[in-house]
Legacy VTK file of the C-alpha trace (Angstrom):
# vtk DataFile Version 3.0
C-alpha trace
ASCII
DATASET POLYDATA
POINTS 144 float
0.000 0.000 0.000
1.753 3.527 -0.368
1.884 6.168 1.579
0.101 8.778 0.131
-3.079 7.957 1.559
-4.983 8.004 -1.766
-6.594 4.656 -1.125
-5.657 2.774 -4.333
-2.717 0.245 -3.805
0.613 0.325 -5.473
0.917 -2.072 -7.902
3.984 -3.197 -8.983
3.427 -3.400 -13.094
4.773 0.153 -14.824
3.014 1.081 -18.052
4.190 -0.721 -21.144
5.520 0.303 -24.357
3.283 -0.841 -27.387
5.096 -3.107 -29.559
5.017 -1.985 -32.634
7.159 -4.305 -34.644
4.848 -6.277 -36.694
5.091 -10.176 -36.648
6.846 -12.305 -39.288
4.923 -12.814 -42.490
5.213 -16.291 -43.897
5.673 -15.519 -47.544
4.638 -18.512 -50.491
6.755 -19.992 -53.148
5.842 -16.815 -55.414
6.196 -14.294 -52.373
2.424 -13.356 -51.645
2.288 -13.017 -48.279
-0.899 -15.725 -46.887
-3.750 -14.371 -45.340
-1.915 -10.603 -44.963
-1.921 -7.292 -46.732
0.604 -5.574 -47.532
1.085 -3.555 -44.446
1.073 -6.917 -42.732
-2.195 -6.710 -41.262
-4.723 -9.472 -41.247
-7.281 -9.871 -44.015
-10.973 -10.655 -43.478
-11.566 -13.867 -43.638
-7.911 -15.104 -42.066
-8.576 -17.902 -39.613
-6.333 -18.541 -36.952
-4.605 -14.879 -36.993
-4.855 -13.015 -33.698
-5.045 -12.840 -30.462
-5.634 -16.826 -28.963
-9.506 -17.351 -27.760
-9.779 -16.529 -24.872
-6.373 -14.364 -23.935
-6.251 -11.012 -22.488
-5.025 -7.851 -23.150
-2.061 -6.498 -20.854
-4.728 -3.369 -19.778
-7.214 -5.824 -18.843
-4.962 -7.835 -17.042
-3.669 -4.503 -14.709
-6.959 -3.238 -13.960
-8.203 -7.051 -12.654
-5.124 -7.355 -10.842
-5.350 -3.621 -9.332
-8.960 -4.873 -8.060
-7.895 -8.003 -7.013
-5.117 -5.916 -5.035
-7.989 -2.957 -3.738
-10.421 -6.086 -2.828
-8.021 -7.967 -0.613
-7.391 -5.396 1.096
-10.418 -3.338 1.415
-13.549 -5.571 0.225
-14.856 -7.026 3.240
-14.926 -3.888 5.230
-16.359 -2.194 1.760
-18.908 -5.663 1.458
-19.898 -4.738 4.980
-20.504 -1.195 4.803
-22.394 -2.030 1.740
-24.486 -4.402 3.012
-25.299 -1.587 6.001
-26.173 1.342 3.555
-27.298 -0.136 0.497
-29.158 -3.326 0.917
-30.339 -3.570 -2.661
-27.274 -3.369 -3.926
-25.333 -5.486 -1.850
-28.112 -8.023 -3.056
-27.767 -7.516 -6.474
-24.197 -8.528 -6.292
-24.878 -11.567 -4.493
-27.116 -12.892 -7.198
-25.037 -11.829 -9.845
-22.445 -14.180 -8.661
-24.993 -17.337 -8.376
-24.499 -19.296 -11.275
-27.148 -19.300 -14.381
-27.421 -23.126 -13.771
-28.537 -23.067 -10.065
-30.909 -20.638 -11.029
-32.145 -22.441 -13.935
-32.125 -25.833 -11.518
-34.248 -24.233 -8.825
-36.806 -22.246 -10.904
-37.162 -26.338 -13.374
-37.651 -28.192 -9.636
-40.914 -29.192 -8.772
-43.389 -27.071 -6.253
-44.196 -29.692 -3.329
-45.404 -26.761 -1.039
-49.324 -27.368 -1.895
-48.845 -31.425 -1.517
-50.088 -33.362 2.063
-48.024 -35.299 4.563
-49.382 -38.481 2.774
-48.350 -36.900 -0.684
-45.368 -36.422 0.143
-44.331 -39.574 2.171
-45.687 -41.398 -0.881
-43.340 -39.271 -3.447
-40.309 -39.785 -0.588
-41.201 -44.152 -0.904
-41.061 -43.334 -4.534
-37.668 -42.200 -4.769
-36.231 -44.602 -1.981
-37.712 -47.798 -4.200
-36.447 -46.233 -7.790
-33.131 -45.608 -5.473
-32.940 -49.424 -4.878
-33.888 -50.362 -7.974
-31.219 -48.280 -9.615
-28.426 -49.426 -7.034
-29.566 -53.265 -8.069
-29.661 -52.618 -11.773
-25.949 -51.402 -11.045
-24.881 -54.432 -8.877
-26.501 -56.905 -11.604
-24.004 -55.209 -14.437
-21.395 -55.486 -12.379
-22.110 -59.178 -12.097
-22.839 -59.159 -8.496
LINES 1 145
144 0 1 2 3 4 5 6 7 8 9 10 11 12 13 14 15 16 17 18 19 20 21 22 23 24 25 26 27 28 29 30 31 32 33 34 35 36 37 38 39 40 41 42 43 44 45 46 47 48 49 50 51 52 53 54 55 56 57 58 59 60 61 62 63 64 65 66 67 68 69 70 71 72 73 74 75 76 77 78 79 80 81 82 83 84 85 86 87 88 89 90 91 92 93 94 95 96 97 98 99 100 101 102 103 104 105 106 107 108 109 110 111 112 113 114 115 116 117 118 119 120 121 122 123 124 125 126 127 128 129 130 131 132 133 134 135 136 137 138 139 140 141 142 143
């Protein structure tokens, strides 16, 4: 952390010079250049050229590790304080870190809050027998 009180934390990474050499070109037989123009650039169309699926750039890459950085040191006061003066939001960024396939899983389940005792002891014998059956069917392959 430095000492000028600003809040942000030092991070270590200085600003980078662009590189502006361009890449090799890998030239055919008769010396066209493949999938390039003449400045080097990529064509439209080109596949494979580019950045690899997935990679980021090196500004992307400071600013999530400055957060990272700010949040280790500061987040769970900030989460508290948060949670204390804004409710709604503190809420909001809860669920946007539940994943879309827990969501999707709970709203798909099945509503047994308007079923009876009976109903649902007889749905719970259900699943216990189709349990057993399942854990037989498994022990028969197996040659049990």
């Amino acid at each position: 952390m430095s000492n000028d009180n600003s809040g942000w934390p030092d991070y270590p990474l200085a600003p980078t010079q662009p590189n502006t050499e361009l890449a090799p070109l890998a030239p055919l037989a008769d010396g066209e250049v493949v999938g390039r123009d003449a400045r080097g650039r990529f064509i439209s169309g080109n596949i494979g050229g580019g950045r690899r699926k997935g990679s980021r750039n090196r500004l992307t890459e400071t600013f999530i590790a400055a957060i990272e950085c700010d949040f280790a040191e500061h987040g769970p006061d900030a989460l508290a304080k948060l949670r204390a003066d804004d409710p709604a939001a503190y809420l909001r960024i809860v669920a946007s870190l539940v994943p879309r396939d827990l969501i999707l899983k709970r709203e798909q389940a099945e509503d047994y809050s308007g079923l009876s005792i009976g109903e649902l002891e007889e749905i719970l014998e259900r699943e216990r027998h189709n349990g057993m059956v399942a854990k037989l069917v498994q022990q028969a392959r197996r040659g049990y």
